[in-house]
PAPA-369287 format. One line per 3 residues: their letters; for each residue x, y, z of N, C-alpha, C. Coordinates in nm, 4 decimals. Atoms other than C-alpha are relative to their C-alpha. Layout:
BEGIN
A	X:Y:Z:X:Y:Z:X:Y:Z ~ ...
END
This chain:
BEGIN
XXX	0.1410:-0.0069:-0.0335:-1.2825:1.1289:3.8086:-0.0400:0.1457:0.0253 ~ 0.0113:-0.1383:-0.0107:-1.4736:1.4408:3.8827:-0.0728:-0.0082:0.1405 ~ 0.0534:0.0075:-0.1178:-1.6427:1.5375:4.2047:-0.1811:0.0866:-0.0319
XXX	0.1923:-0.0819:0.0269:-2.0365:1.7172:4.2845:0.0212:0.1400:-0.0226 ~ -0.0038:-0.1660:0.0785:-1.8287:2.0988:4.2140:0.0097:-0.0349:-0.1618 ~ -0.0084:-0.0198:0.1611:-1.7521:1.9721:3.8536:-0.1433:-0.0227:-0.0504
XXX	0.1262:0.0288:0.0404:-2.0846:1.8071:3.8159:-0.1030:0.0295:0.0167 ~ 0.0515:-0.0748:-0.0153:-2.2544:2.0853:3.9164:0.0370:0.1168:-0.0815 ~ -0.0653:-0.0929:0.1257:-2.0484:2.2885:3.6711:-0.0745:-0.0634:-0.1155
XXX	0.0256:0.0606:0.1459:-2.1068:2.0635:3.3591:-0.1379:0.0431:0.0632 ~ 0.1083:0.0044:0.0596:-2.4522:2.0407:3.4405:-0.0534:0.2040:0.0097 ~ 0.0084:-0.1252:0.0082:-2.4917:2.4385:3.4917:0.0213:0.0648:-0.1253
XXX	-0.0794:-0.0270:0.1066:-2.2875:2.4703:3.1854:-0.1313:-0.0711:-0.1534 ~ 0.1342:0.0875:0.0475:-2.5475:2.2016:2.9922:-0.1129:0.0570:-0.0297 ~ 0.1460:-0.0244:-0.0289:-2.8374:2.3730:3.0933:-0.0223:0.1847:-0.0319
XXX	-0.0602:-0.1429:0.0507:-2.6834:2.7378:3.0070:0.0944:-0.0010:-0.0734 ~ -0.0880:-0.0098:0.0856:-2.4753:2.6944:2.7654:0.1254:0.1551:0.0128 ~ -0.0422:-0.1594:0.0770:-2.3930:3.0985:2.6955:0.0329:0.0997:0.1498
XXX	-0.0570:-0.0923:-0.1433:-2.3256:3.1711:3.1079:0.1416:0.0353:0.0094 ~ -0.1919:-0.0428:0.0189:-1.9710:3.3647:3.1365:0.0068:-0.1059:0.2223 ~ -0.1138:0.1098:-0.0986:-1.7147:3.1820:3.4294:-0.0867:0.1376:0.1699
XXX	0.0293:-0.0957:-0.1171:-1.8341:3.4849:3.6712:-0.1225:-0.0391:0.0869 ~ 0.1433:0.0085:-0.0506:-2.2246:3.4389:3.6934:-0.0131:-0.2099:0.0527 ~ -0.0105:0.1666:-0.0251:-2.1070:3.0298:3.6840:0.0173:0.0120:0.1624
XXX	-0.0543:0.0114:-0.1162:-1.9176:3.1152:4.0194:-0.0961:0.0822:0.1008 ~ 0.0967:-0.0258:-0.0376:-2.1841:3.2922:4.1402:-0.0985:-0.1147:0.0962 ~ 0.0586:0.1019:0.0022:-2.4393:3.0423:4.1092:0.0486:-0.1190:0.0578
XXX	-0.0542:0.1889:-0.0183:-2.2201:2.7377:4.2384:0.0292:0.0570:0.1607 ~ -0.0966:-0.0236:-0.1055:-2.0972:2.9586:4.5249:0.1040:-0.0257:0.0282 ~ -0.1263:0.0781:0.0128:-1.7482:2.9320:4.4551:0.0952:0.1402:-0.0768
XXX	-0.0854:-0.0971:0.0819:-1.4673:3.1988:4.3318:0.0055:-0.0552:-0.1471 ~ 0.0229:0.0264:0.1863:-1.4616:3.2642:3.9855:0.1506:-0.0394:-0.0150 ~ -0.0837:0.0569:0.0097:-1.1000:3.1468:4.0310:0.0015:-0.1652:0.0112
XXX	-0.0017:0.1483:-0.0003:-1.1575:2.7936:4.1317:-0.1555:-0.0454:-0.0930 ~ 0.0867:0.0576:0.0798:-1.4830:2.7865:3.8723:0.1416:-0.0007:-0.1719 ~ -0.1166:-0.0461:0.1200:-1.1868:2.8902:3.5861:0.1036:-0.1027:0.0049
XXX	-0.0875:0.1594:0.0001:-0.9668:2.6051:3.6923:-0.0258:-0.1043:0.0209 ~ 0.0857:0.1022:-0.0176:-1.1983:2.3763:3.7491:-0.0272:-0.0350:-0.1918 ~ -0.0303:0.0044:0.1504:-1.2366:2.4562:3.3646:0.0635:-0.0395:-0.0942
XXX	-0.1104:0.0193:0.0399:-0.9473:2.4396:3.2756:0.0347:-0.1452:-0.0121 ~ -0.0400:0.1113:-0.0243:-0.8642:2.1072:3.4417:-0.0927:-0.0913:-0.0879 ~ 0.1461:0.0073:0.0593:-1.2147:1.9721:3.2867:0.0506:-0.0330:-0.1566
XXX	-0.0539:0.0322:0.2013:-1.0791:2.0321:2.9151:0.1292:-0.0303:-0.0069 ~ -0.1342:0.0220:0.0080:-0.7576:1.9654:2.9751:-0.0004:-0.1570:-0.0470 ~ -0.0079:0.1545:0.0100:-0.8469:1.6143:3.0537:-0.1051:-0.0709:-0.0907
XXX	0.1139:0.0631:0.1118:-1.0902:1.5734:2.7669:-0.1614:-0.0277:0.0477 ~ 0.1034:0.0455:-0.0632:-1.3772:1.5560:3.0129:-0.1362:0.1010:-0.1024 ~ 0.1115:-0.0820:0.0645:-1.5467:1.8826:2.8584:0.0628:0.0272:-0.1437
XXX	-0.0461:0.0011:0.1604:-1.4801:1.8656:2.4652:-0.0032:0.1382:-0.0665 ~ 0.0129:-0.1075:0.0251:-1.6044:2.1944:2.3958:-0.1292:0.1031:0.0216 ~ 0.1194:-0.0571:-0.0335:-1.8650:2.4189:2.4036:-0.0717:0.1124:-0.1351
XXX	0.0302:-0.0065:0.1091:-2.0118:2.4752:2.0834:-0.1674:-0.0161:-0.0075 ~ 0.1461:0.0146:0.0102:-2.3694:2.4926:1.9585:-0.0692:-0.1463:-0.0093 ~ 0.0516:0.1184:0.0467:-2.5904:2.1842:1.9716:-0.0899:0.0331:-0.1613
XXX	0.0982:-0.0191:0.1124:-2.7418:2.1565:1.5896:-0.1082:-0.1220:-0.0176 ~ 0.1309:0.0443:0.0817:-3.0615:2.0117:1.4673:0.0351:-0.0435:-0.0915 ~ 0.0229:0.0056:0.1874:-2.9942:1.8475:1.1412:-0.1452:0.0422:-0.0302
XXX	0.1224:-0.0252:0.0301:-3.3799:1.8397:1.1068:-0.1009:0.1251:-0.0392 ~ 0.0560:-0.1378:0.0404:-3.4131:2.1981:1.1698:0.1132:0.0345:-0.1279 ~ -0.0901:-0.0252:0.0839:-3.1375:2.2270:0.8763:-0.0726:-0.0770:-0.1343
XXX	0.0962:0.0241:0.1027:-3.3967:2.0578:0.6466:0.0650:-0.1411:-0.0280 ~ -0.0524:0.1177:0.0065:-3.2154:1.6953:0.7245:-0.0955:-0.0976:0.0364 ~ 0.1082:0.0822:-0.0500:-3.5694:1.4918:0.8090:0.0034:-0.0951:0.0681
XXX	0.0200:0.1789:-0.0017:-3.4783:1.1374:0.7909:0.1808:0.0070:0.0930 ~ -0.0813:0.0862:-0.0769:-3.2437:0.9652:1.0448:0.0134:-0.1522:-0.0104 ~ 0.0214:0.1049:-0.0083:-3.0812:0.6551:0.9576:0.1613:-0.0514:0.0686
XXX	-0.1436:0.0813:-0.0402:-2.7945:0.3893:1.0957:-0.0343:-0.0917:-0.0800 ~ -0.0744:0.1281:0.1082:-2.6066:0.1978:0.8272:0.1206:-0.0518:0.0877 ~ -0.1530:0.0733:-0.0467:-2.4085:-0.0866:0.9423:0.0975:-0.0552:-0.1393
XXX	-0.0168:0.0328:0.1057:-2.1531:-0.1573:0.7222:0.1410:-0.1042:0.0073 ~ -0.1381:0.1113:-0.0206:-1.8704:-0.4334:0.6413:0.0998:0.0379:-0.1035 ~ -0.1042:-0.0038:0.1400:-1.5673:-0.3691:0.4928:0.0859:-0.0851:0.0098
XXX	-0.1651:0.0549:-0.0023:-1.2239:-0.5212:0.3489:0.0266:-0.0124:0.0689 ~ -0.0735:-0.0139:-0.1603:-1.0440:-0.5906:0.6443:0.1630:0.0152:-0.0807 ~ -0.1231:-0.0623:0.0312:-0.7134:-0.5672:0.4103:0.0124:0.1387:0.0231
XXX	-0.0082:-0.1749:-0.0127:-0.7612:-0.1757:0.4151:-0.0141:0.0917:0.1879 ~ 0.0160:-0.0711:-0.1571:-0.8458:-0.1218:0.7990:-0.1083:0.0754:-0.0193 ~ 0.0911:-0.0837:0.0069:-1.0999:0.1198:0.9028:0.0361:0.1162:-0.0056
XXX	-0.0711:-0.1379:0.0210:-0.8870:0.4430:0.9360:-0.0413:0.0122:-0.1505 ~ 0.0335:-0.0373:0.1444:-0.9125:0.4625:0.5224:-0.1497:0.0114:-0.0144 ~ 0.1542:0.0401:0.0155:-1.2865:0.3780:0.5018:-0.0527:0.0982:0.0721
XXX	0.0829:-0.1221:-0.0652:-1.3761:0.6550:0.7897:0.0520:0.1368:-0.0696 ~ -0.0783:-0.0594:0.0240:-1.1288:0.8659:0.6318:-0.1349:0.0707:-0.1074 ~ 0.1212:-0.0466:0.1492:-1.3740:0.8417:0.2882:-0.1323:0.0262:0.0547
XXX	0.1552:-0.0080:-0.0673:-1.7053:0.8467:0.4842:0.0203:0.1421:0.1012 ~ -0.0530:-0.1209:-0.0650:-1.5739:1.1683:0.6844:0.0051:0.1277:-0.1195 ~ -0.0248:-0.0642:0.0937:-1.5671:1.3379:0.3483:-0.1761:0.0298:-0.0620
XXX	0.1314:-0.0285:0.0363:-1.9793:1.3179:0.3200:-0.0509:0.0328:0.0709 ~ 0.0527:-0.1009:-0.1140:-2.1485:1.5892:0.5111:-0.0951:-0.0833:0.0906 ~ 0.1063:0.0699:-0.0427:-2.4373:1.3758:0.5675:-0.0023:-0.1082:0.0927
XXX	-0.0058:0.1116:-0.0642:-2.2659:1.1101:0.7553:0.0663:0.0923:0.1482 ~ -0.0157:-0.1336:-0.0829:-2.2427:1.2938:1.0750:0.0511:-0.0802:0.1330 ~ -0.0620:0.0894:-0.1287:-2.1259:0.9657:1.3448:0.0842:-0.1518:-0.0867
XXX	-0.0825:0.1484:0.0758:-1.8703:0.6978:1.2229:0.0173:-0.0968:0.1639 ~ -0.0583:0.0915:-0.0643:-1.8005:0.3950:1.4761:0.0405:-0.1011:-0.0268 ~ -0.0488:0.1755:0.0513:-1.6123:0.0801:1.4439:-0.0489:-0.0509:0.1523
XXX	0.1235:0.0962:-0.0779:-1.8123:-0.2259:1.6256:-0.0074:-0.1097:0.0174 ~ 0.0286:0.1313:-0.0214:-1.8429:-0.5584:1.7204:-0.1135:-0.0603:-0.0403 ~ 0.0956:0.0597:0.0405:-2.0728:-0.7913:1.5979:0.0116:-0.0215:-0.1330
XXX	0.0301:0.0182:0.1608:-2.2461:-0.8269:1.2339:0.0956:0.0709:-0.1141 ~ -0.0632:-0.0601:0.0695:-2.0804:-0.5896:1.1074:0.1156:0.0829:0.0447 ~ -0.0880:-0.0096:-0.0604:-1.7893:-0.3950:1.0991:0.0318:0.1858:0.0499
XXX	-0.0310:-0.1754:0.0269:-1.8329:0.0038:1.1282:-0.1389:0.0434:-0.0061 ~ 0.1368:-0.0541:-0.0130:-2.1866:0.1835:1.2451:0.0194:0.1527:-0.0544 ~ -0.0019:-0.1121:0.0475:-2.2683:0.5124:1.0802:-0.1601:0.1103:0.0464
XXX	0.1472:-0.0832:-0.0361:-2.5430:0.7836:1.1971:-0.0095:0.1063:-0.1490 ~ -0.0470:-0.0738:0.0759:-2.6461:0.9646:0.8956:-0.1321:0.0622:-0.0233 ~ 0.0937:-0.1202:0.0385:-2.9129:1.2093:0.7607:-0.0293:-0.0079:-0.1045
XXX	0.0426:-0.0084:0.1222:-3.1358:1.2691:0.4655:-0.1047:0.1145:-0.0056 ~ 0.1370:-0.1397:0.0471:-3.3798:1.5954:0.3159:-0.1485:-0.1219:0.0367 ~ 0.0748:0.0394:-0.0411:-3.6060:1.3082:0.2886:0.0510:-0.1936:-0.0653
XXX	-0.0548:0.1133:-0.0051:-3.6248:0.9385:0.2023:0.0762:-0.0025:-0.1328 ~ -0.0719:-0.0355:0.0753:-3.4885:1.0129:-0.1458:0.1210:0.0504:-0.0255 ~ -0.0722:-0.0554:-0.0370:-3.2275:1.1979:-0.0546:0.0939:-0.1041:0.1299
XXX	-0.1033:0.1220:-0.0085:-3.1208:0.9178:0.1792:0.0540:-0.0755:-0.0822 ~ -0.0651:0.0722:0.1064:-3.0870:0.6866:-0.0789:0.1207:0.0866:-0.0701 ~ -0.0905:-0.0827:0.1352:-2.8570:0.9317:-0.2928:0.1018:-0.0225:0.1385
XXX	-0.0995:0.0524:-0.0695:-2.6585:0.9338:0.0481:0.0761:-0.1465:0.0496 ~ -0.0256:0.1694:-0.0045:-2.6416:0.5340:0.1082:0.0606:0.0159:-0.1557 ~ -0.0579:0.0513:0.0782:-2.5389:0.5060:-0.2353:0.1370:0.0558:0.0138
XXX	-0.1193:0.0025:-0.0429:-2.2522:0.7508:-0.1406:0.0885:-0.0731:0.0554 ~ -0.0883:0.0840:-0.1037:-2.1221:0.5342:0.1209:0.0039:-0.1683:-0.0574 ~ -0.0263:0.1422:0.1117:-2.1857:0.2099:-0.1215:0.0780:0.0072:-0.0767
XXX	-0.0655:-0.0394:0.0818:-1.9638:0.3729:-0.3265:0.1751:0.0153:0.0878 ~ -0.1373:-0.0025:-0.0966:-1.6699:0.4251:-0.0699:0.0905:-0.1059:-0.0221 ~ -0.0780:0.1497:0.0396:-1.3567:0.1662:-0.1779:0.0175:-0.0118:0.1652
XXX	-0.0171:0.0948:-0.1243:-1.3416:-0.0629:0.1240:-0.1518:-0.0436:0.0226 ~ 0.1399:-0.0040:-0.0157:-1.6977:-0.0567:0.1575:-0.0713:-0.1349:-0.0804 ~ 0.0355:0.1266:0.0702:-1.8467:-0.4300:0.0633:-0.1445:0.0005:0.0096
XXX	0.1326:-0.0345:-0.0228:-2.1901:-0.4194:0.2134:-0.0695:0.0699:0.0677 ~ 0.0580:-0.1049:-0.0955:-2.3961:-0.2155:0.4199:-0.1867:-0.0385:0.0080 ~ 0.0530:-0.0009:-0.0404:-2.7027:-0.2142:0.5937:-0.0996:0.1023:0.0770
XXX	0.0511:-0.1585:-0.0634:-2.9840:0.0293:0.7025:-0.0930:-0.0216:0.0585 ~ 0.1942:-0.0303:-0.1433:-3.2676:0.1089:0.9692:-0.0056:0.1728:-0.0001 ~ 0.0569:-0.1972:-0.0205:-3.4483:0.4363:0.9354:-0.0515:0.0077:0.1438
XXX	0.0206:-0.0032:-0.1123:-3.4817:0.5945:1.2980:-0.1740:0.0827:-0.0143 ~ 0.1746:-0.0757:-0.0361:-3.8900:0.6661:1.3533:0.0030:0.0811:0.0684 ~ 0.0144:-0.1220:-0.1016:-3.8280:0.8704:1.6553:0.1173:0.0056:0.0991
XXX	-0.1246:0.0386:-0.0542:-3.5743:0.9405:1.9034:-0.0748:0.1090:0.1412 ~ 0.1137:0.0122:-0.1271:-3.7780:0.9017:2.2510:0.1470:0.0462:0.1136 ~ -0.0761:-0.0501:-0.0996:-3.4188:0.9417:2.4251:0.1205:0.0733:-0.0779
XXX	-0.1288:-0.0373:0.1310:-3.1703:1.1950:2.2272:0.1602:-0.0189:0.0727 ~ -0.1901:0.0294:-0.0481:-2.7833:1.1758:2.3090:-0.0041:0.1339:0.1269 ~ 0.0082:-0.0338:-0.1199:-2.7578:1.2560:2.6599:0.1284:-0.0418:0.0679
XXX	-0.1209:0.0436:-0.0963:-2.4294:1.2566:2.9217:-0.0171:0.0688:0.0854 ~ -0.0267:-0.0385:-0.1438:-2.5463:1.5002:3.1882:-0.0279:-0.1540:0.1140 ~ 0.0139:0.1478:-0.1299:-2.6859:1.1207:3.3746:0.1235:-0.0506:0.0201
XXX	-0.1496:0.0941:-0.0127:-2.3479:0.9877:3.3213:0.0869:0.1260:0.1178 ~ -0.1163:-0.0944:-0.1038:-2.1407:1.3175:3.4967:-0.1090:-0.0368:0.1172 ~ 0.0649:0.0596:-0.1398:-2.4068:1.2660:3.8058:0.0559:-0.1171:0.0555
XXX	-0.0684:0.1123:-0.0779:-2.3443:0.9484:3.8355:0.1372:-0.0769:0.0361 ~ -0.1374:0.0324:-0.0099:-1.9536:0.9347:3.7870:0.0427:0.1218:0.1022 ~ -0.0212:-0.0849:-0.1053:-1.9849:1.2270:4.0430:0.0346:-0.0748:0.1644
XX	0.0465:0.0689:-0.0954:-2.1074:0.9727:4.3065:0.1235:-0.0676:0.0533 ~ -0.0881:0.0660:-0.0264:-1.9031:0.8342:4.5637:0.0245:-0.1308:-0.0121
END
């Protein structure tokens, strides 16, 4: 678990991306030694993945947002099938899933044309039997986890 110094880190970290470990320890009131192993410990345990740029597809001239559900073979597993769908830029979230189907995909398009040319990619994938799509209209809440470190902060 983490406590209210890590989750005052992540979200510092979140909200500044590009702050060095010094001005962090600063700000938290805390030696820049125990903000640095606090770090440490943090990625060690997979909590903080990395710290890398957030991108835009959209600003990358990717418009359209859609989720294809899709069913495959079950002789082949899903490892092979993400394996091939991992190989098209455009498909940018793979999950395997419960329910209707068997494997959710987040994927991208220039525009709705340009989806299609990508759906047919992934129709094309061997394992791949049917698939399914919803174009996203808007995205009112985007992918968010500082609420989650708050509240796994909590006693």
């Amino acid at each position: 678990m983490i406590d209210d110094l890590d989750a005052r880190l992540i979200g510092l970290l979140d909200a500044e991306p590009r702050i060095g470990v010094l001005e962090c320890s600063r700000r938290l009131g805390v030696a820049r030694g125990t903000v640095q192993a606090r770090l440490d410990r943090l990625q060690e345990r997979g909590v903080i993945r990395g710290f890398g740029p957030e991108v835009d597809p959209a600003k990358l001239g990717y418009q359209v947002t859609a989720f294809v559900t899709l069913e495959i073979r079950q002789a082949g597993g899903h490892d092979p099938v993400a394996a091939r769908l991992a190989a098209i830029p455009e498909v940018i979230e793979v999950h395997t899933i419960t329910g209707g189907g068997d494997m959710l995909c987040r994927i991208v398009g220039r525009g709705n044309q340009d989806l299609q040319r990508v759906i047919d990619l992934i129709v094309d994938v061997e394992g791949v039997q049917r698939t399914s799509t919803v174009i996203a209209l808007a995205t009112p809440v985007p992918q968010r986890t500082l609420p989650l470190v708050r509240a796994a902060a909590r006693p």
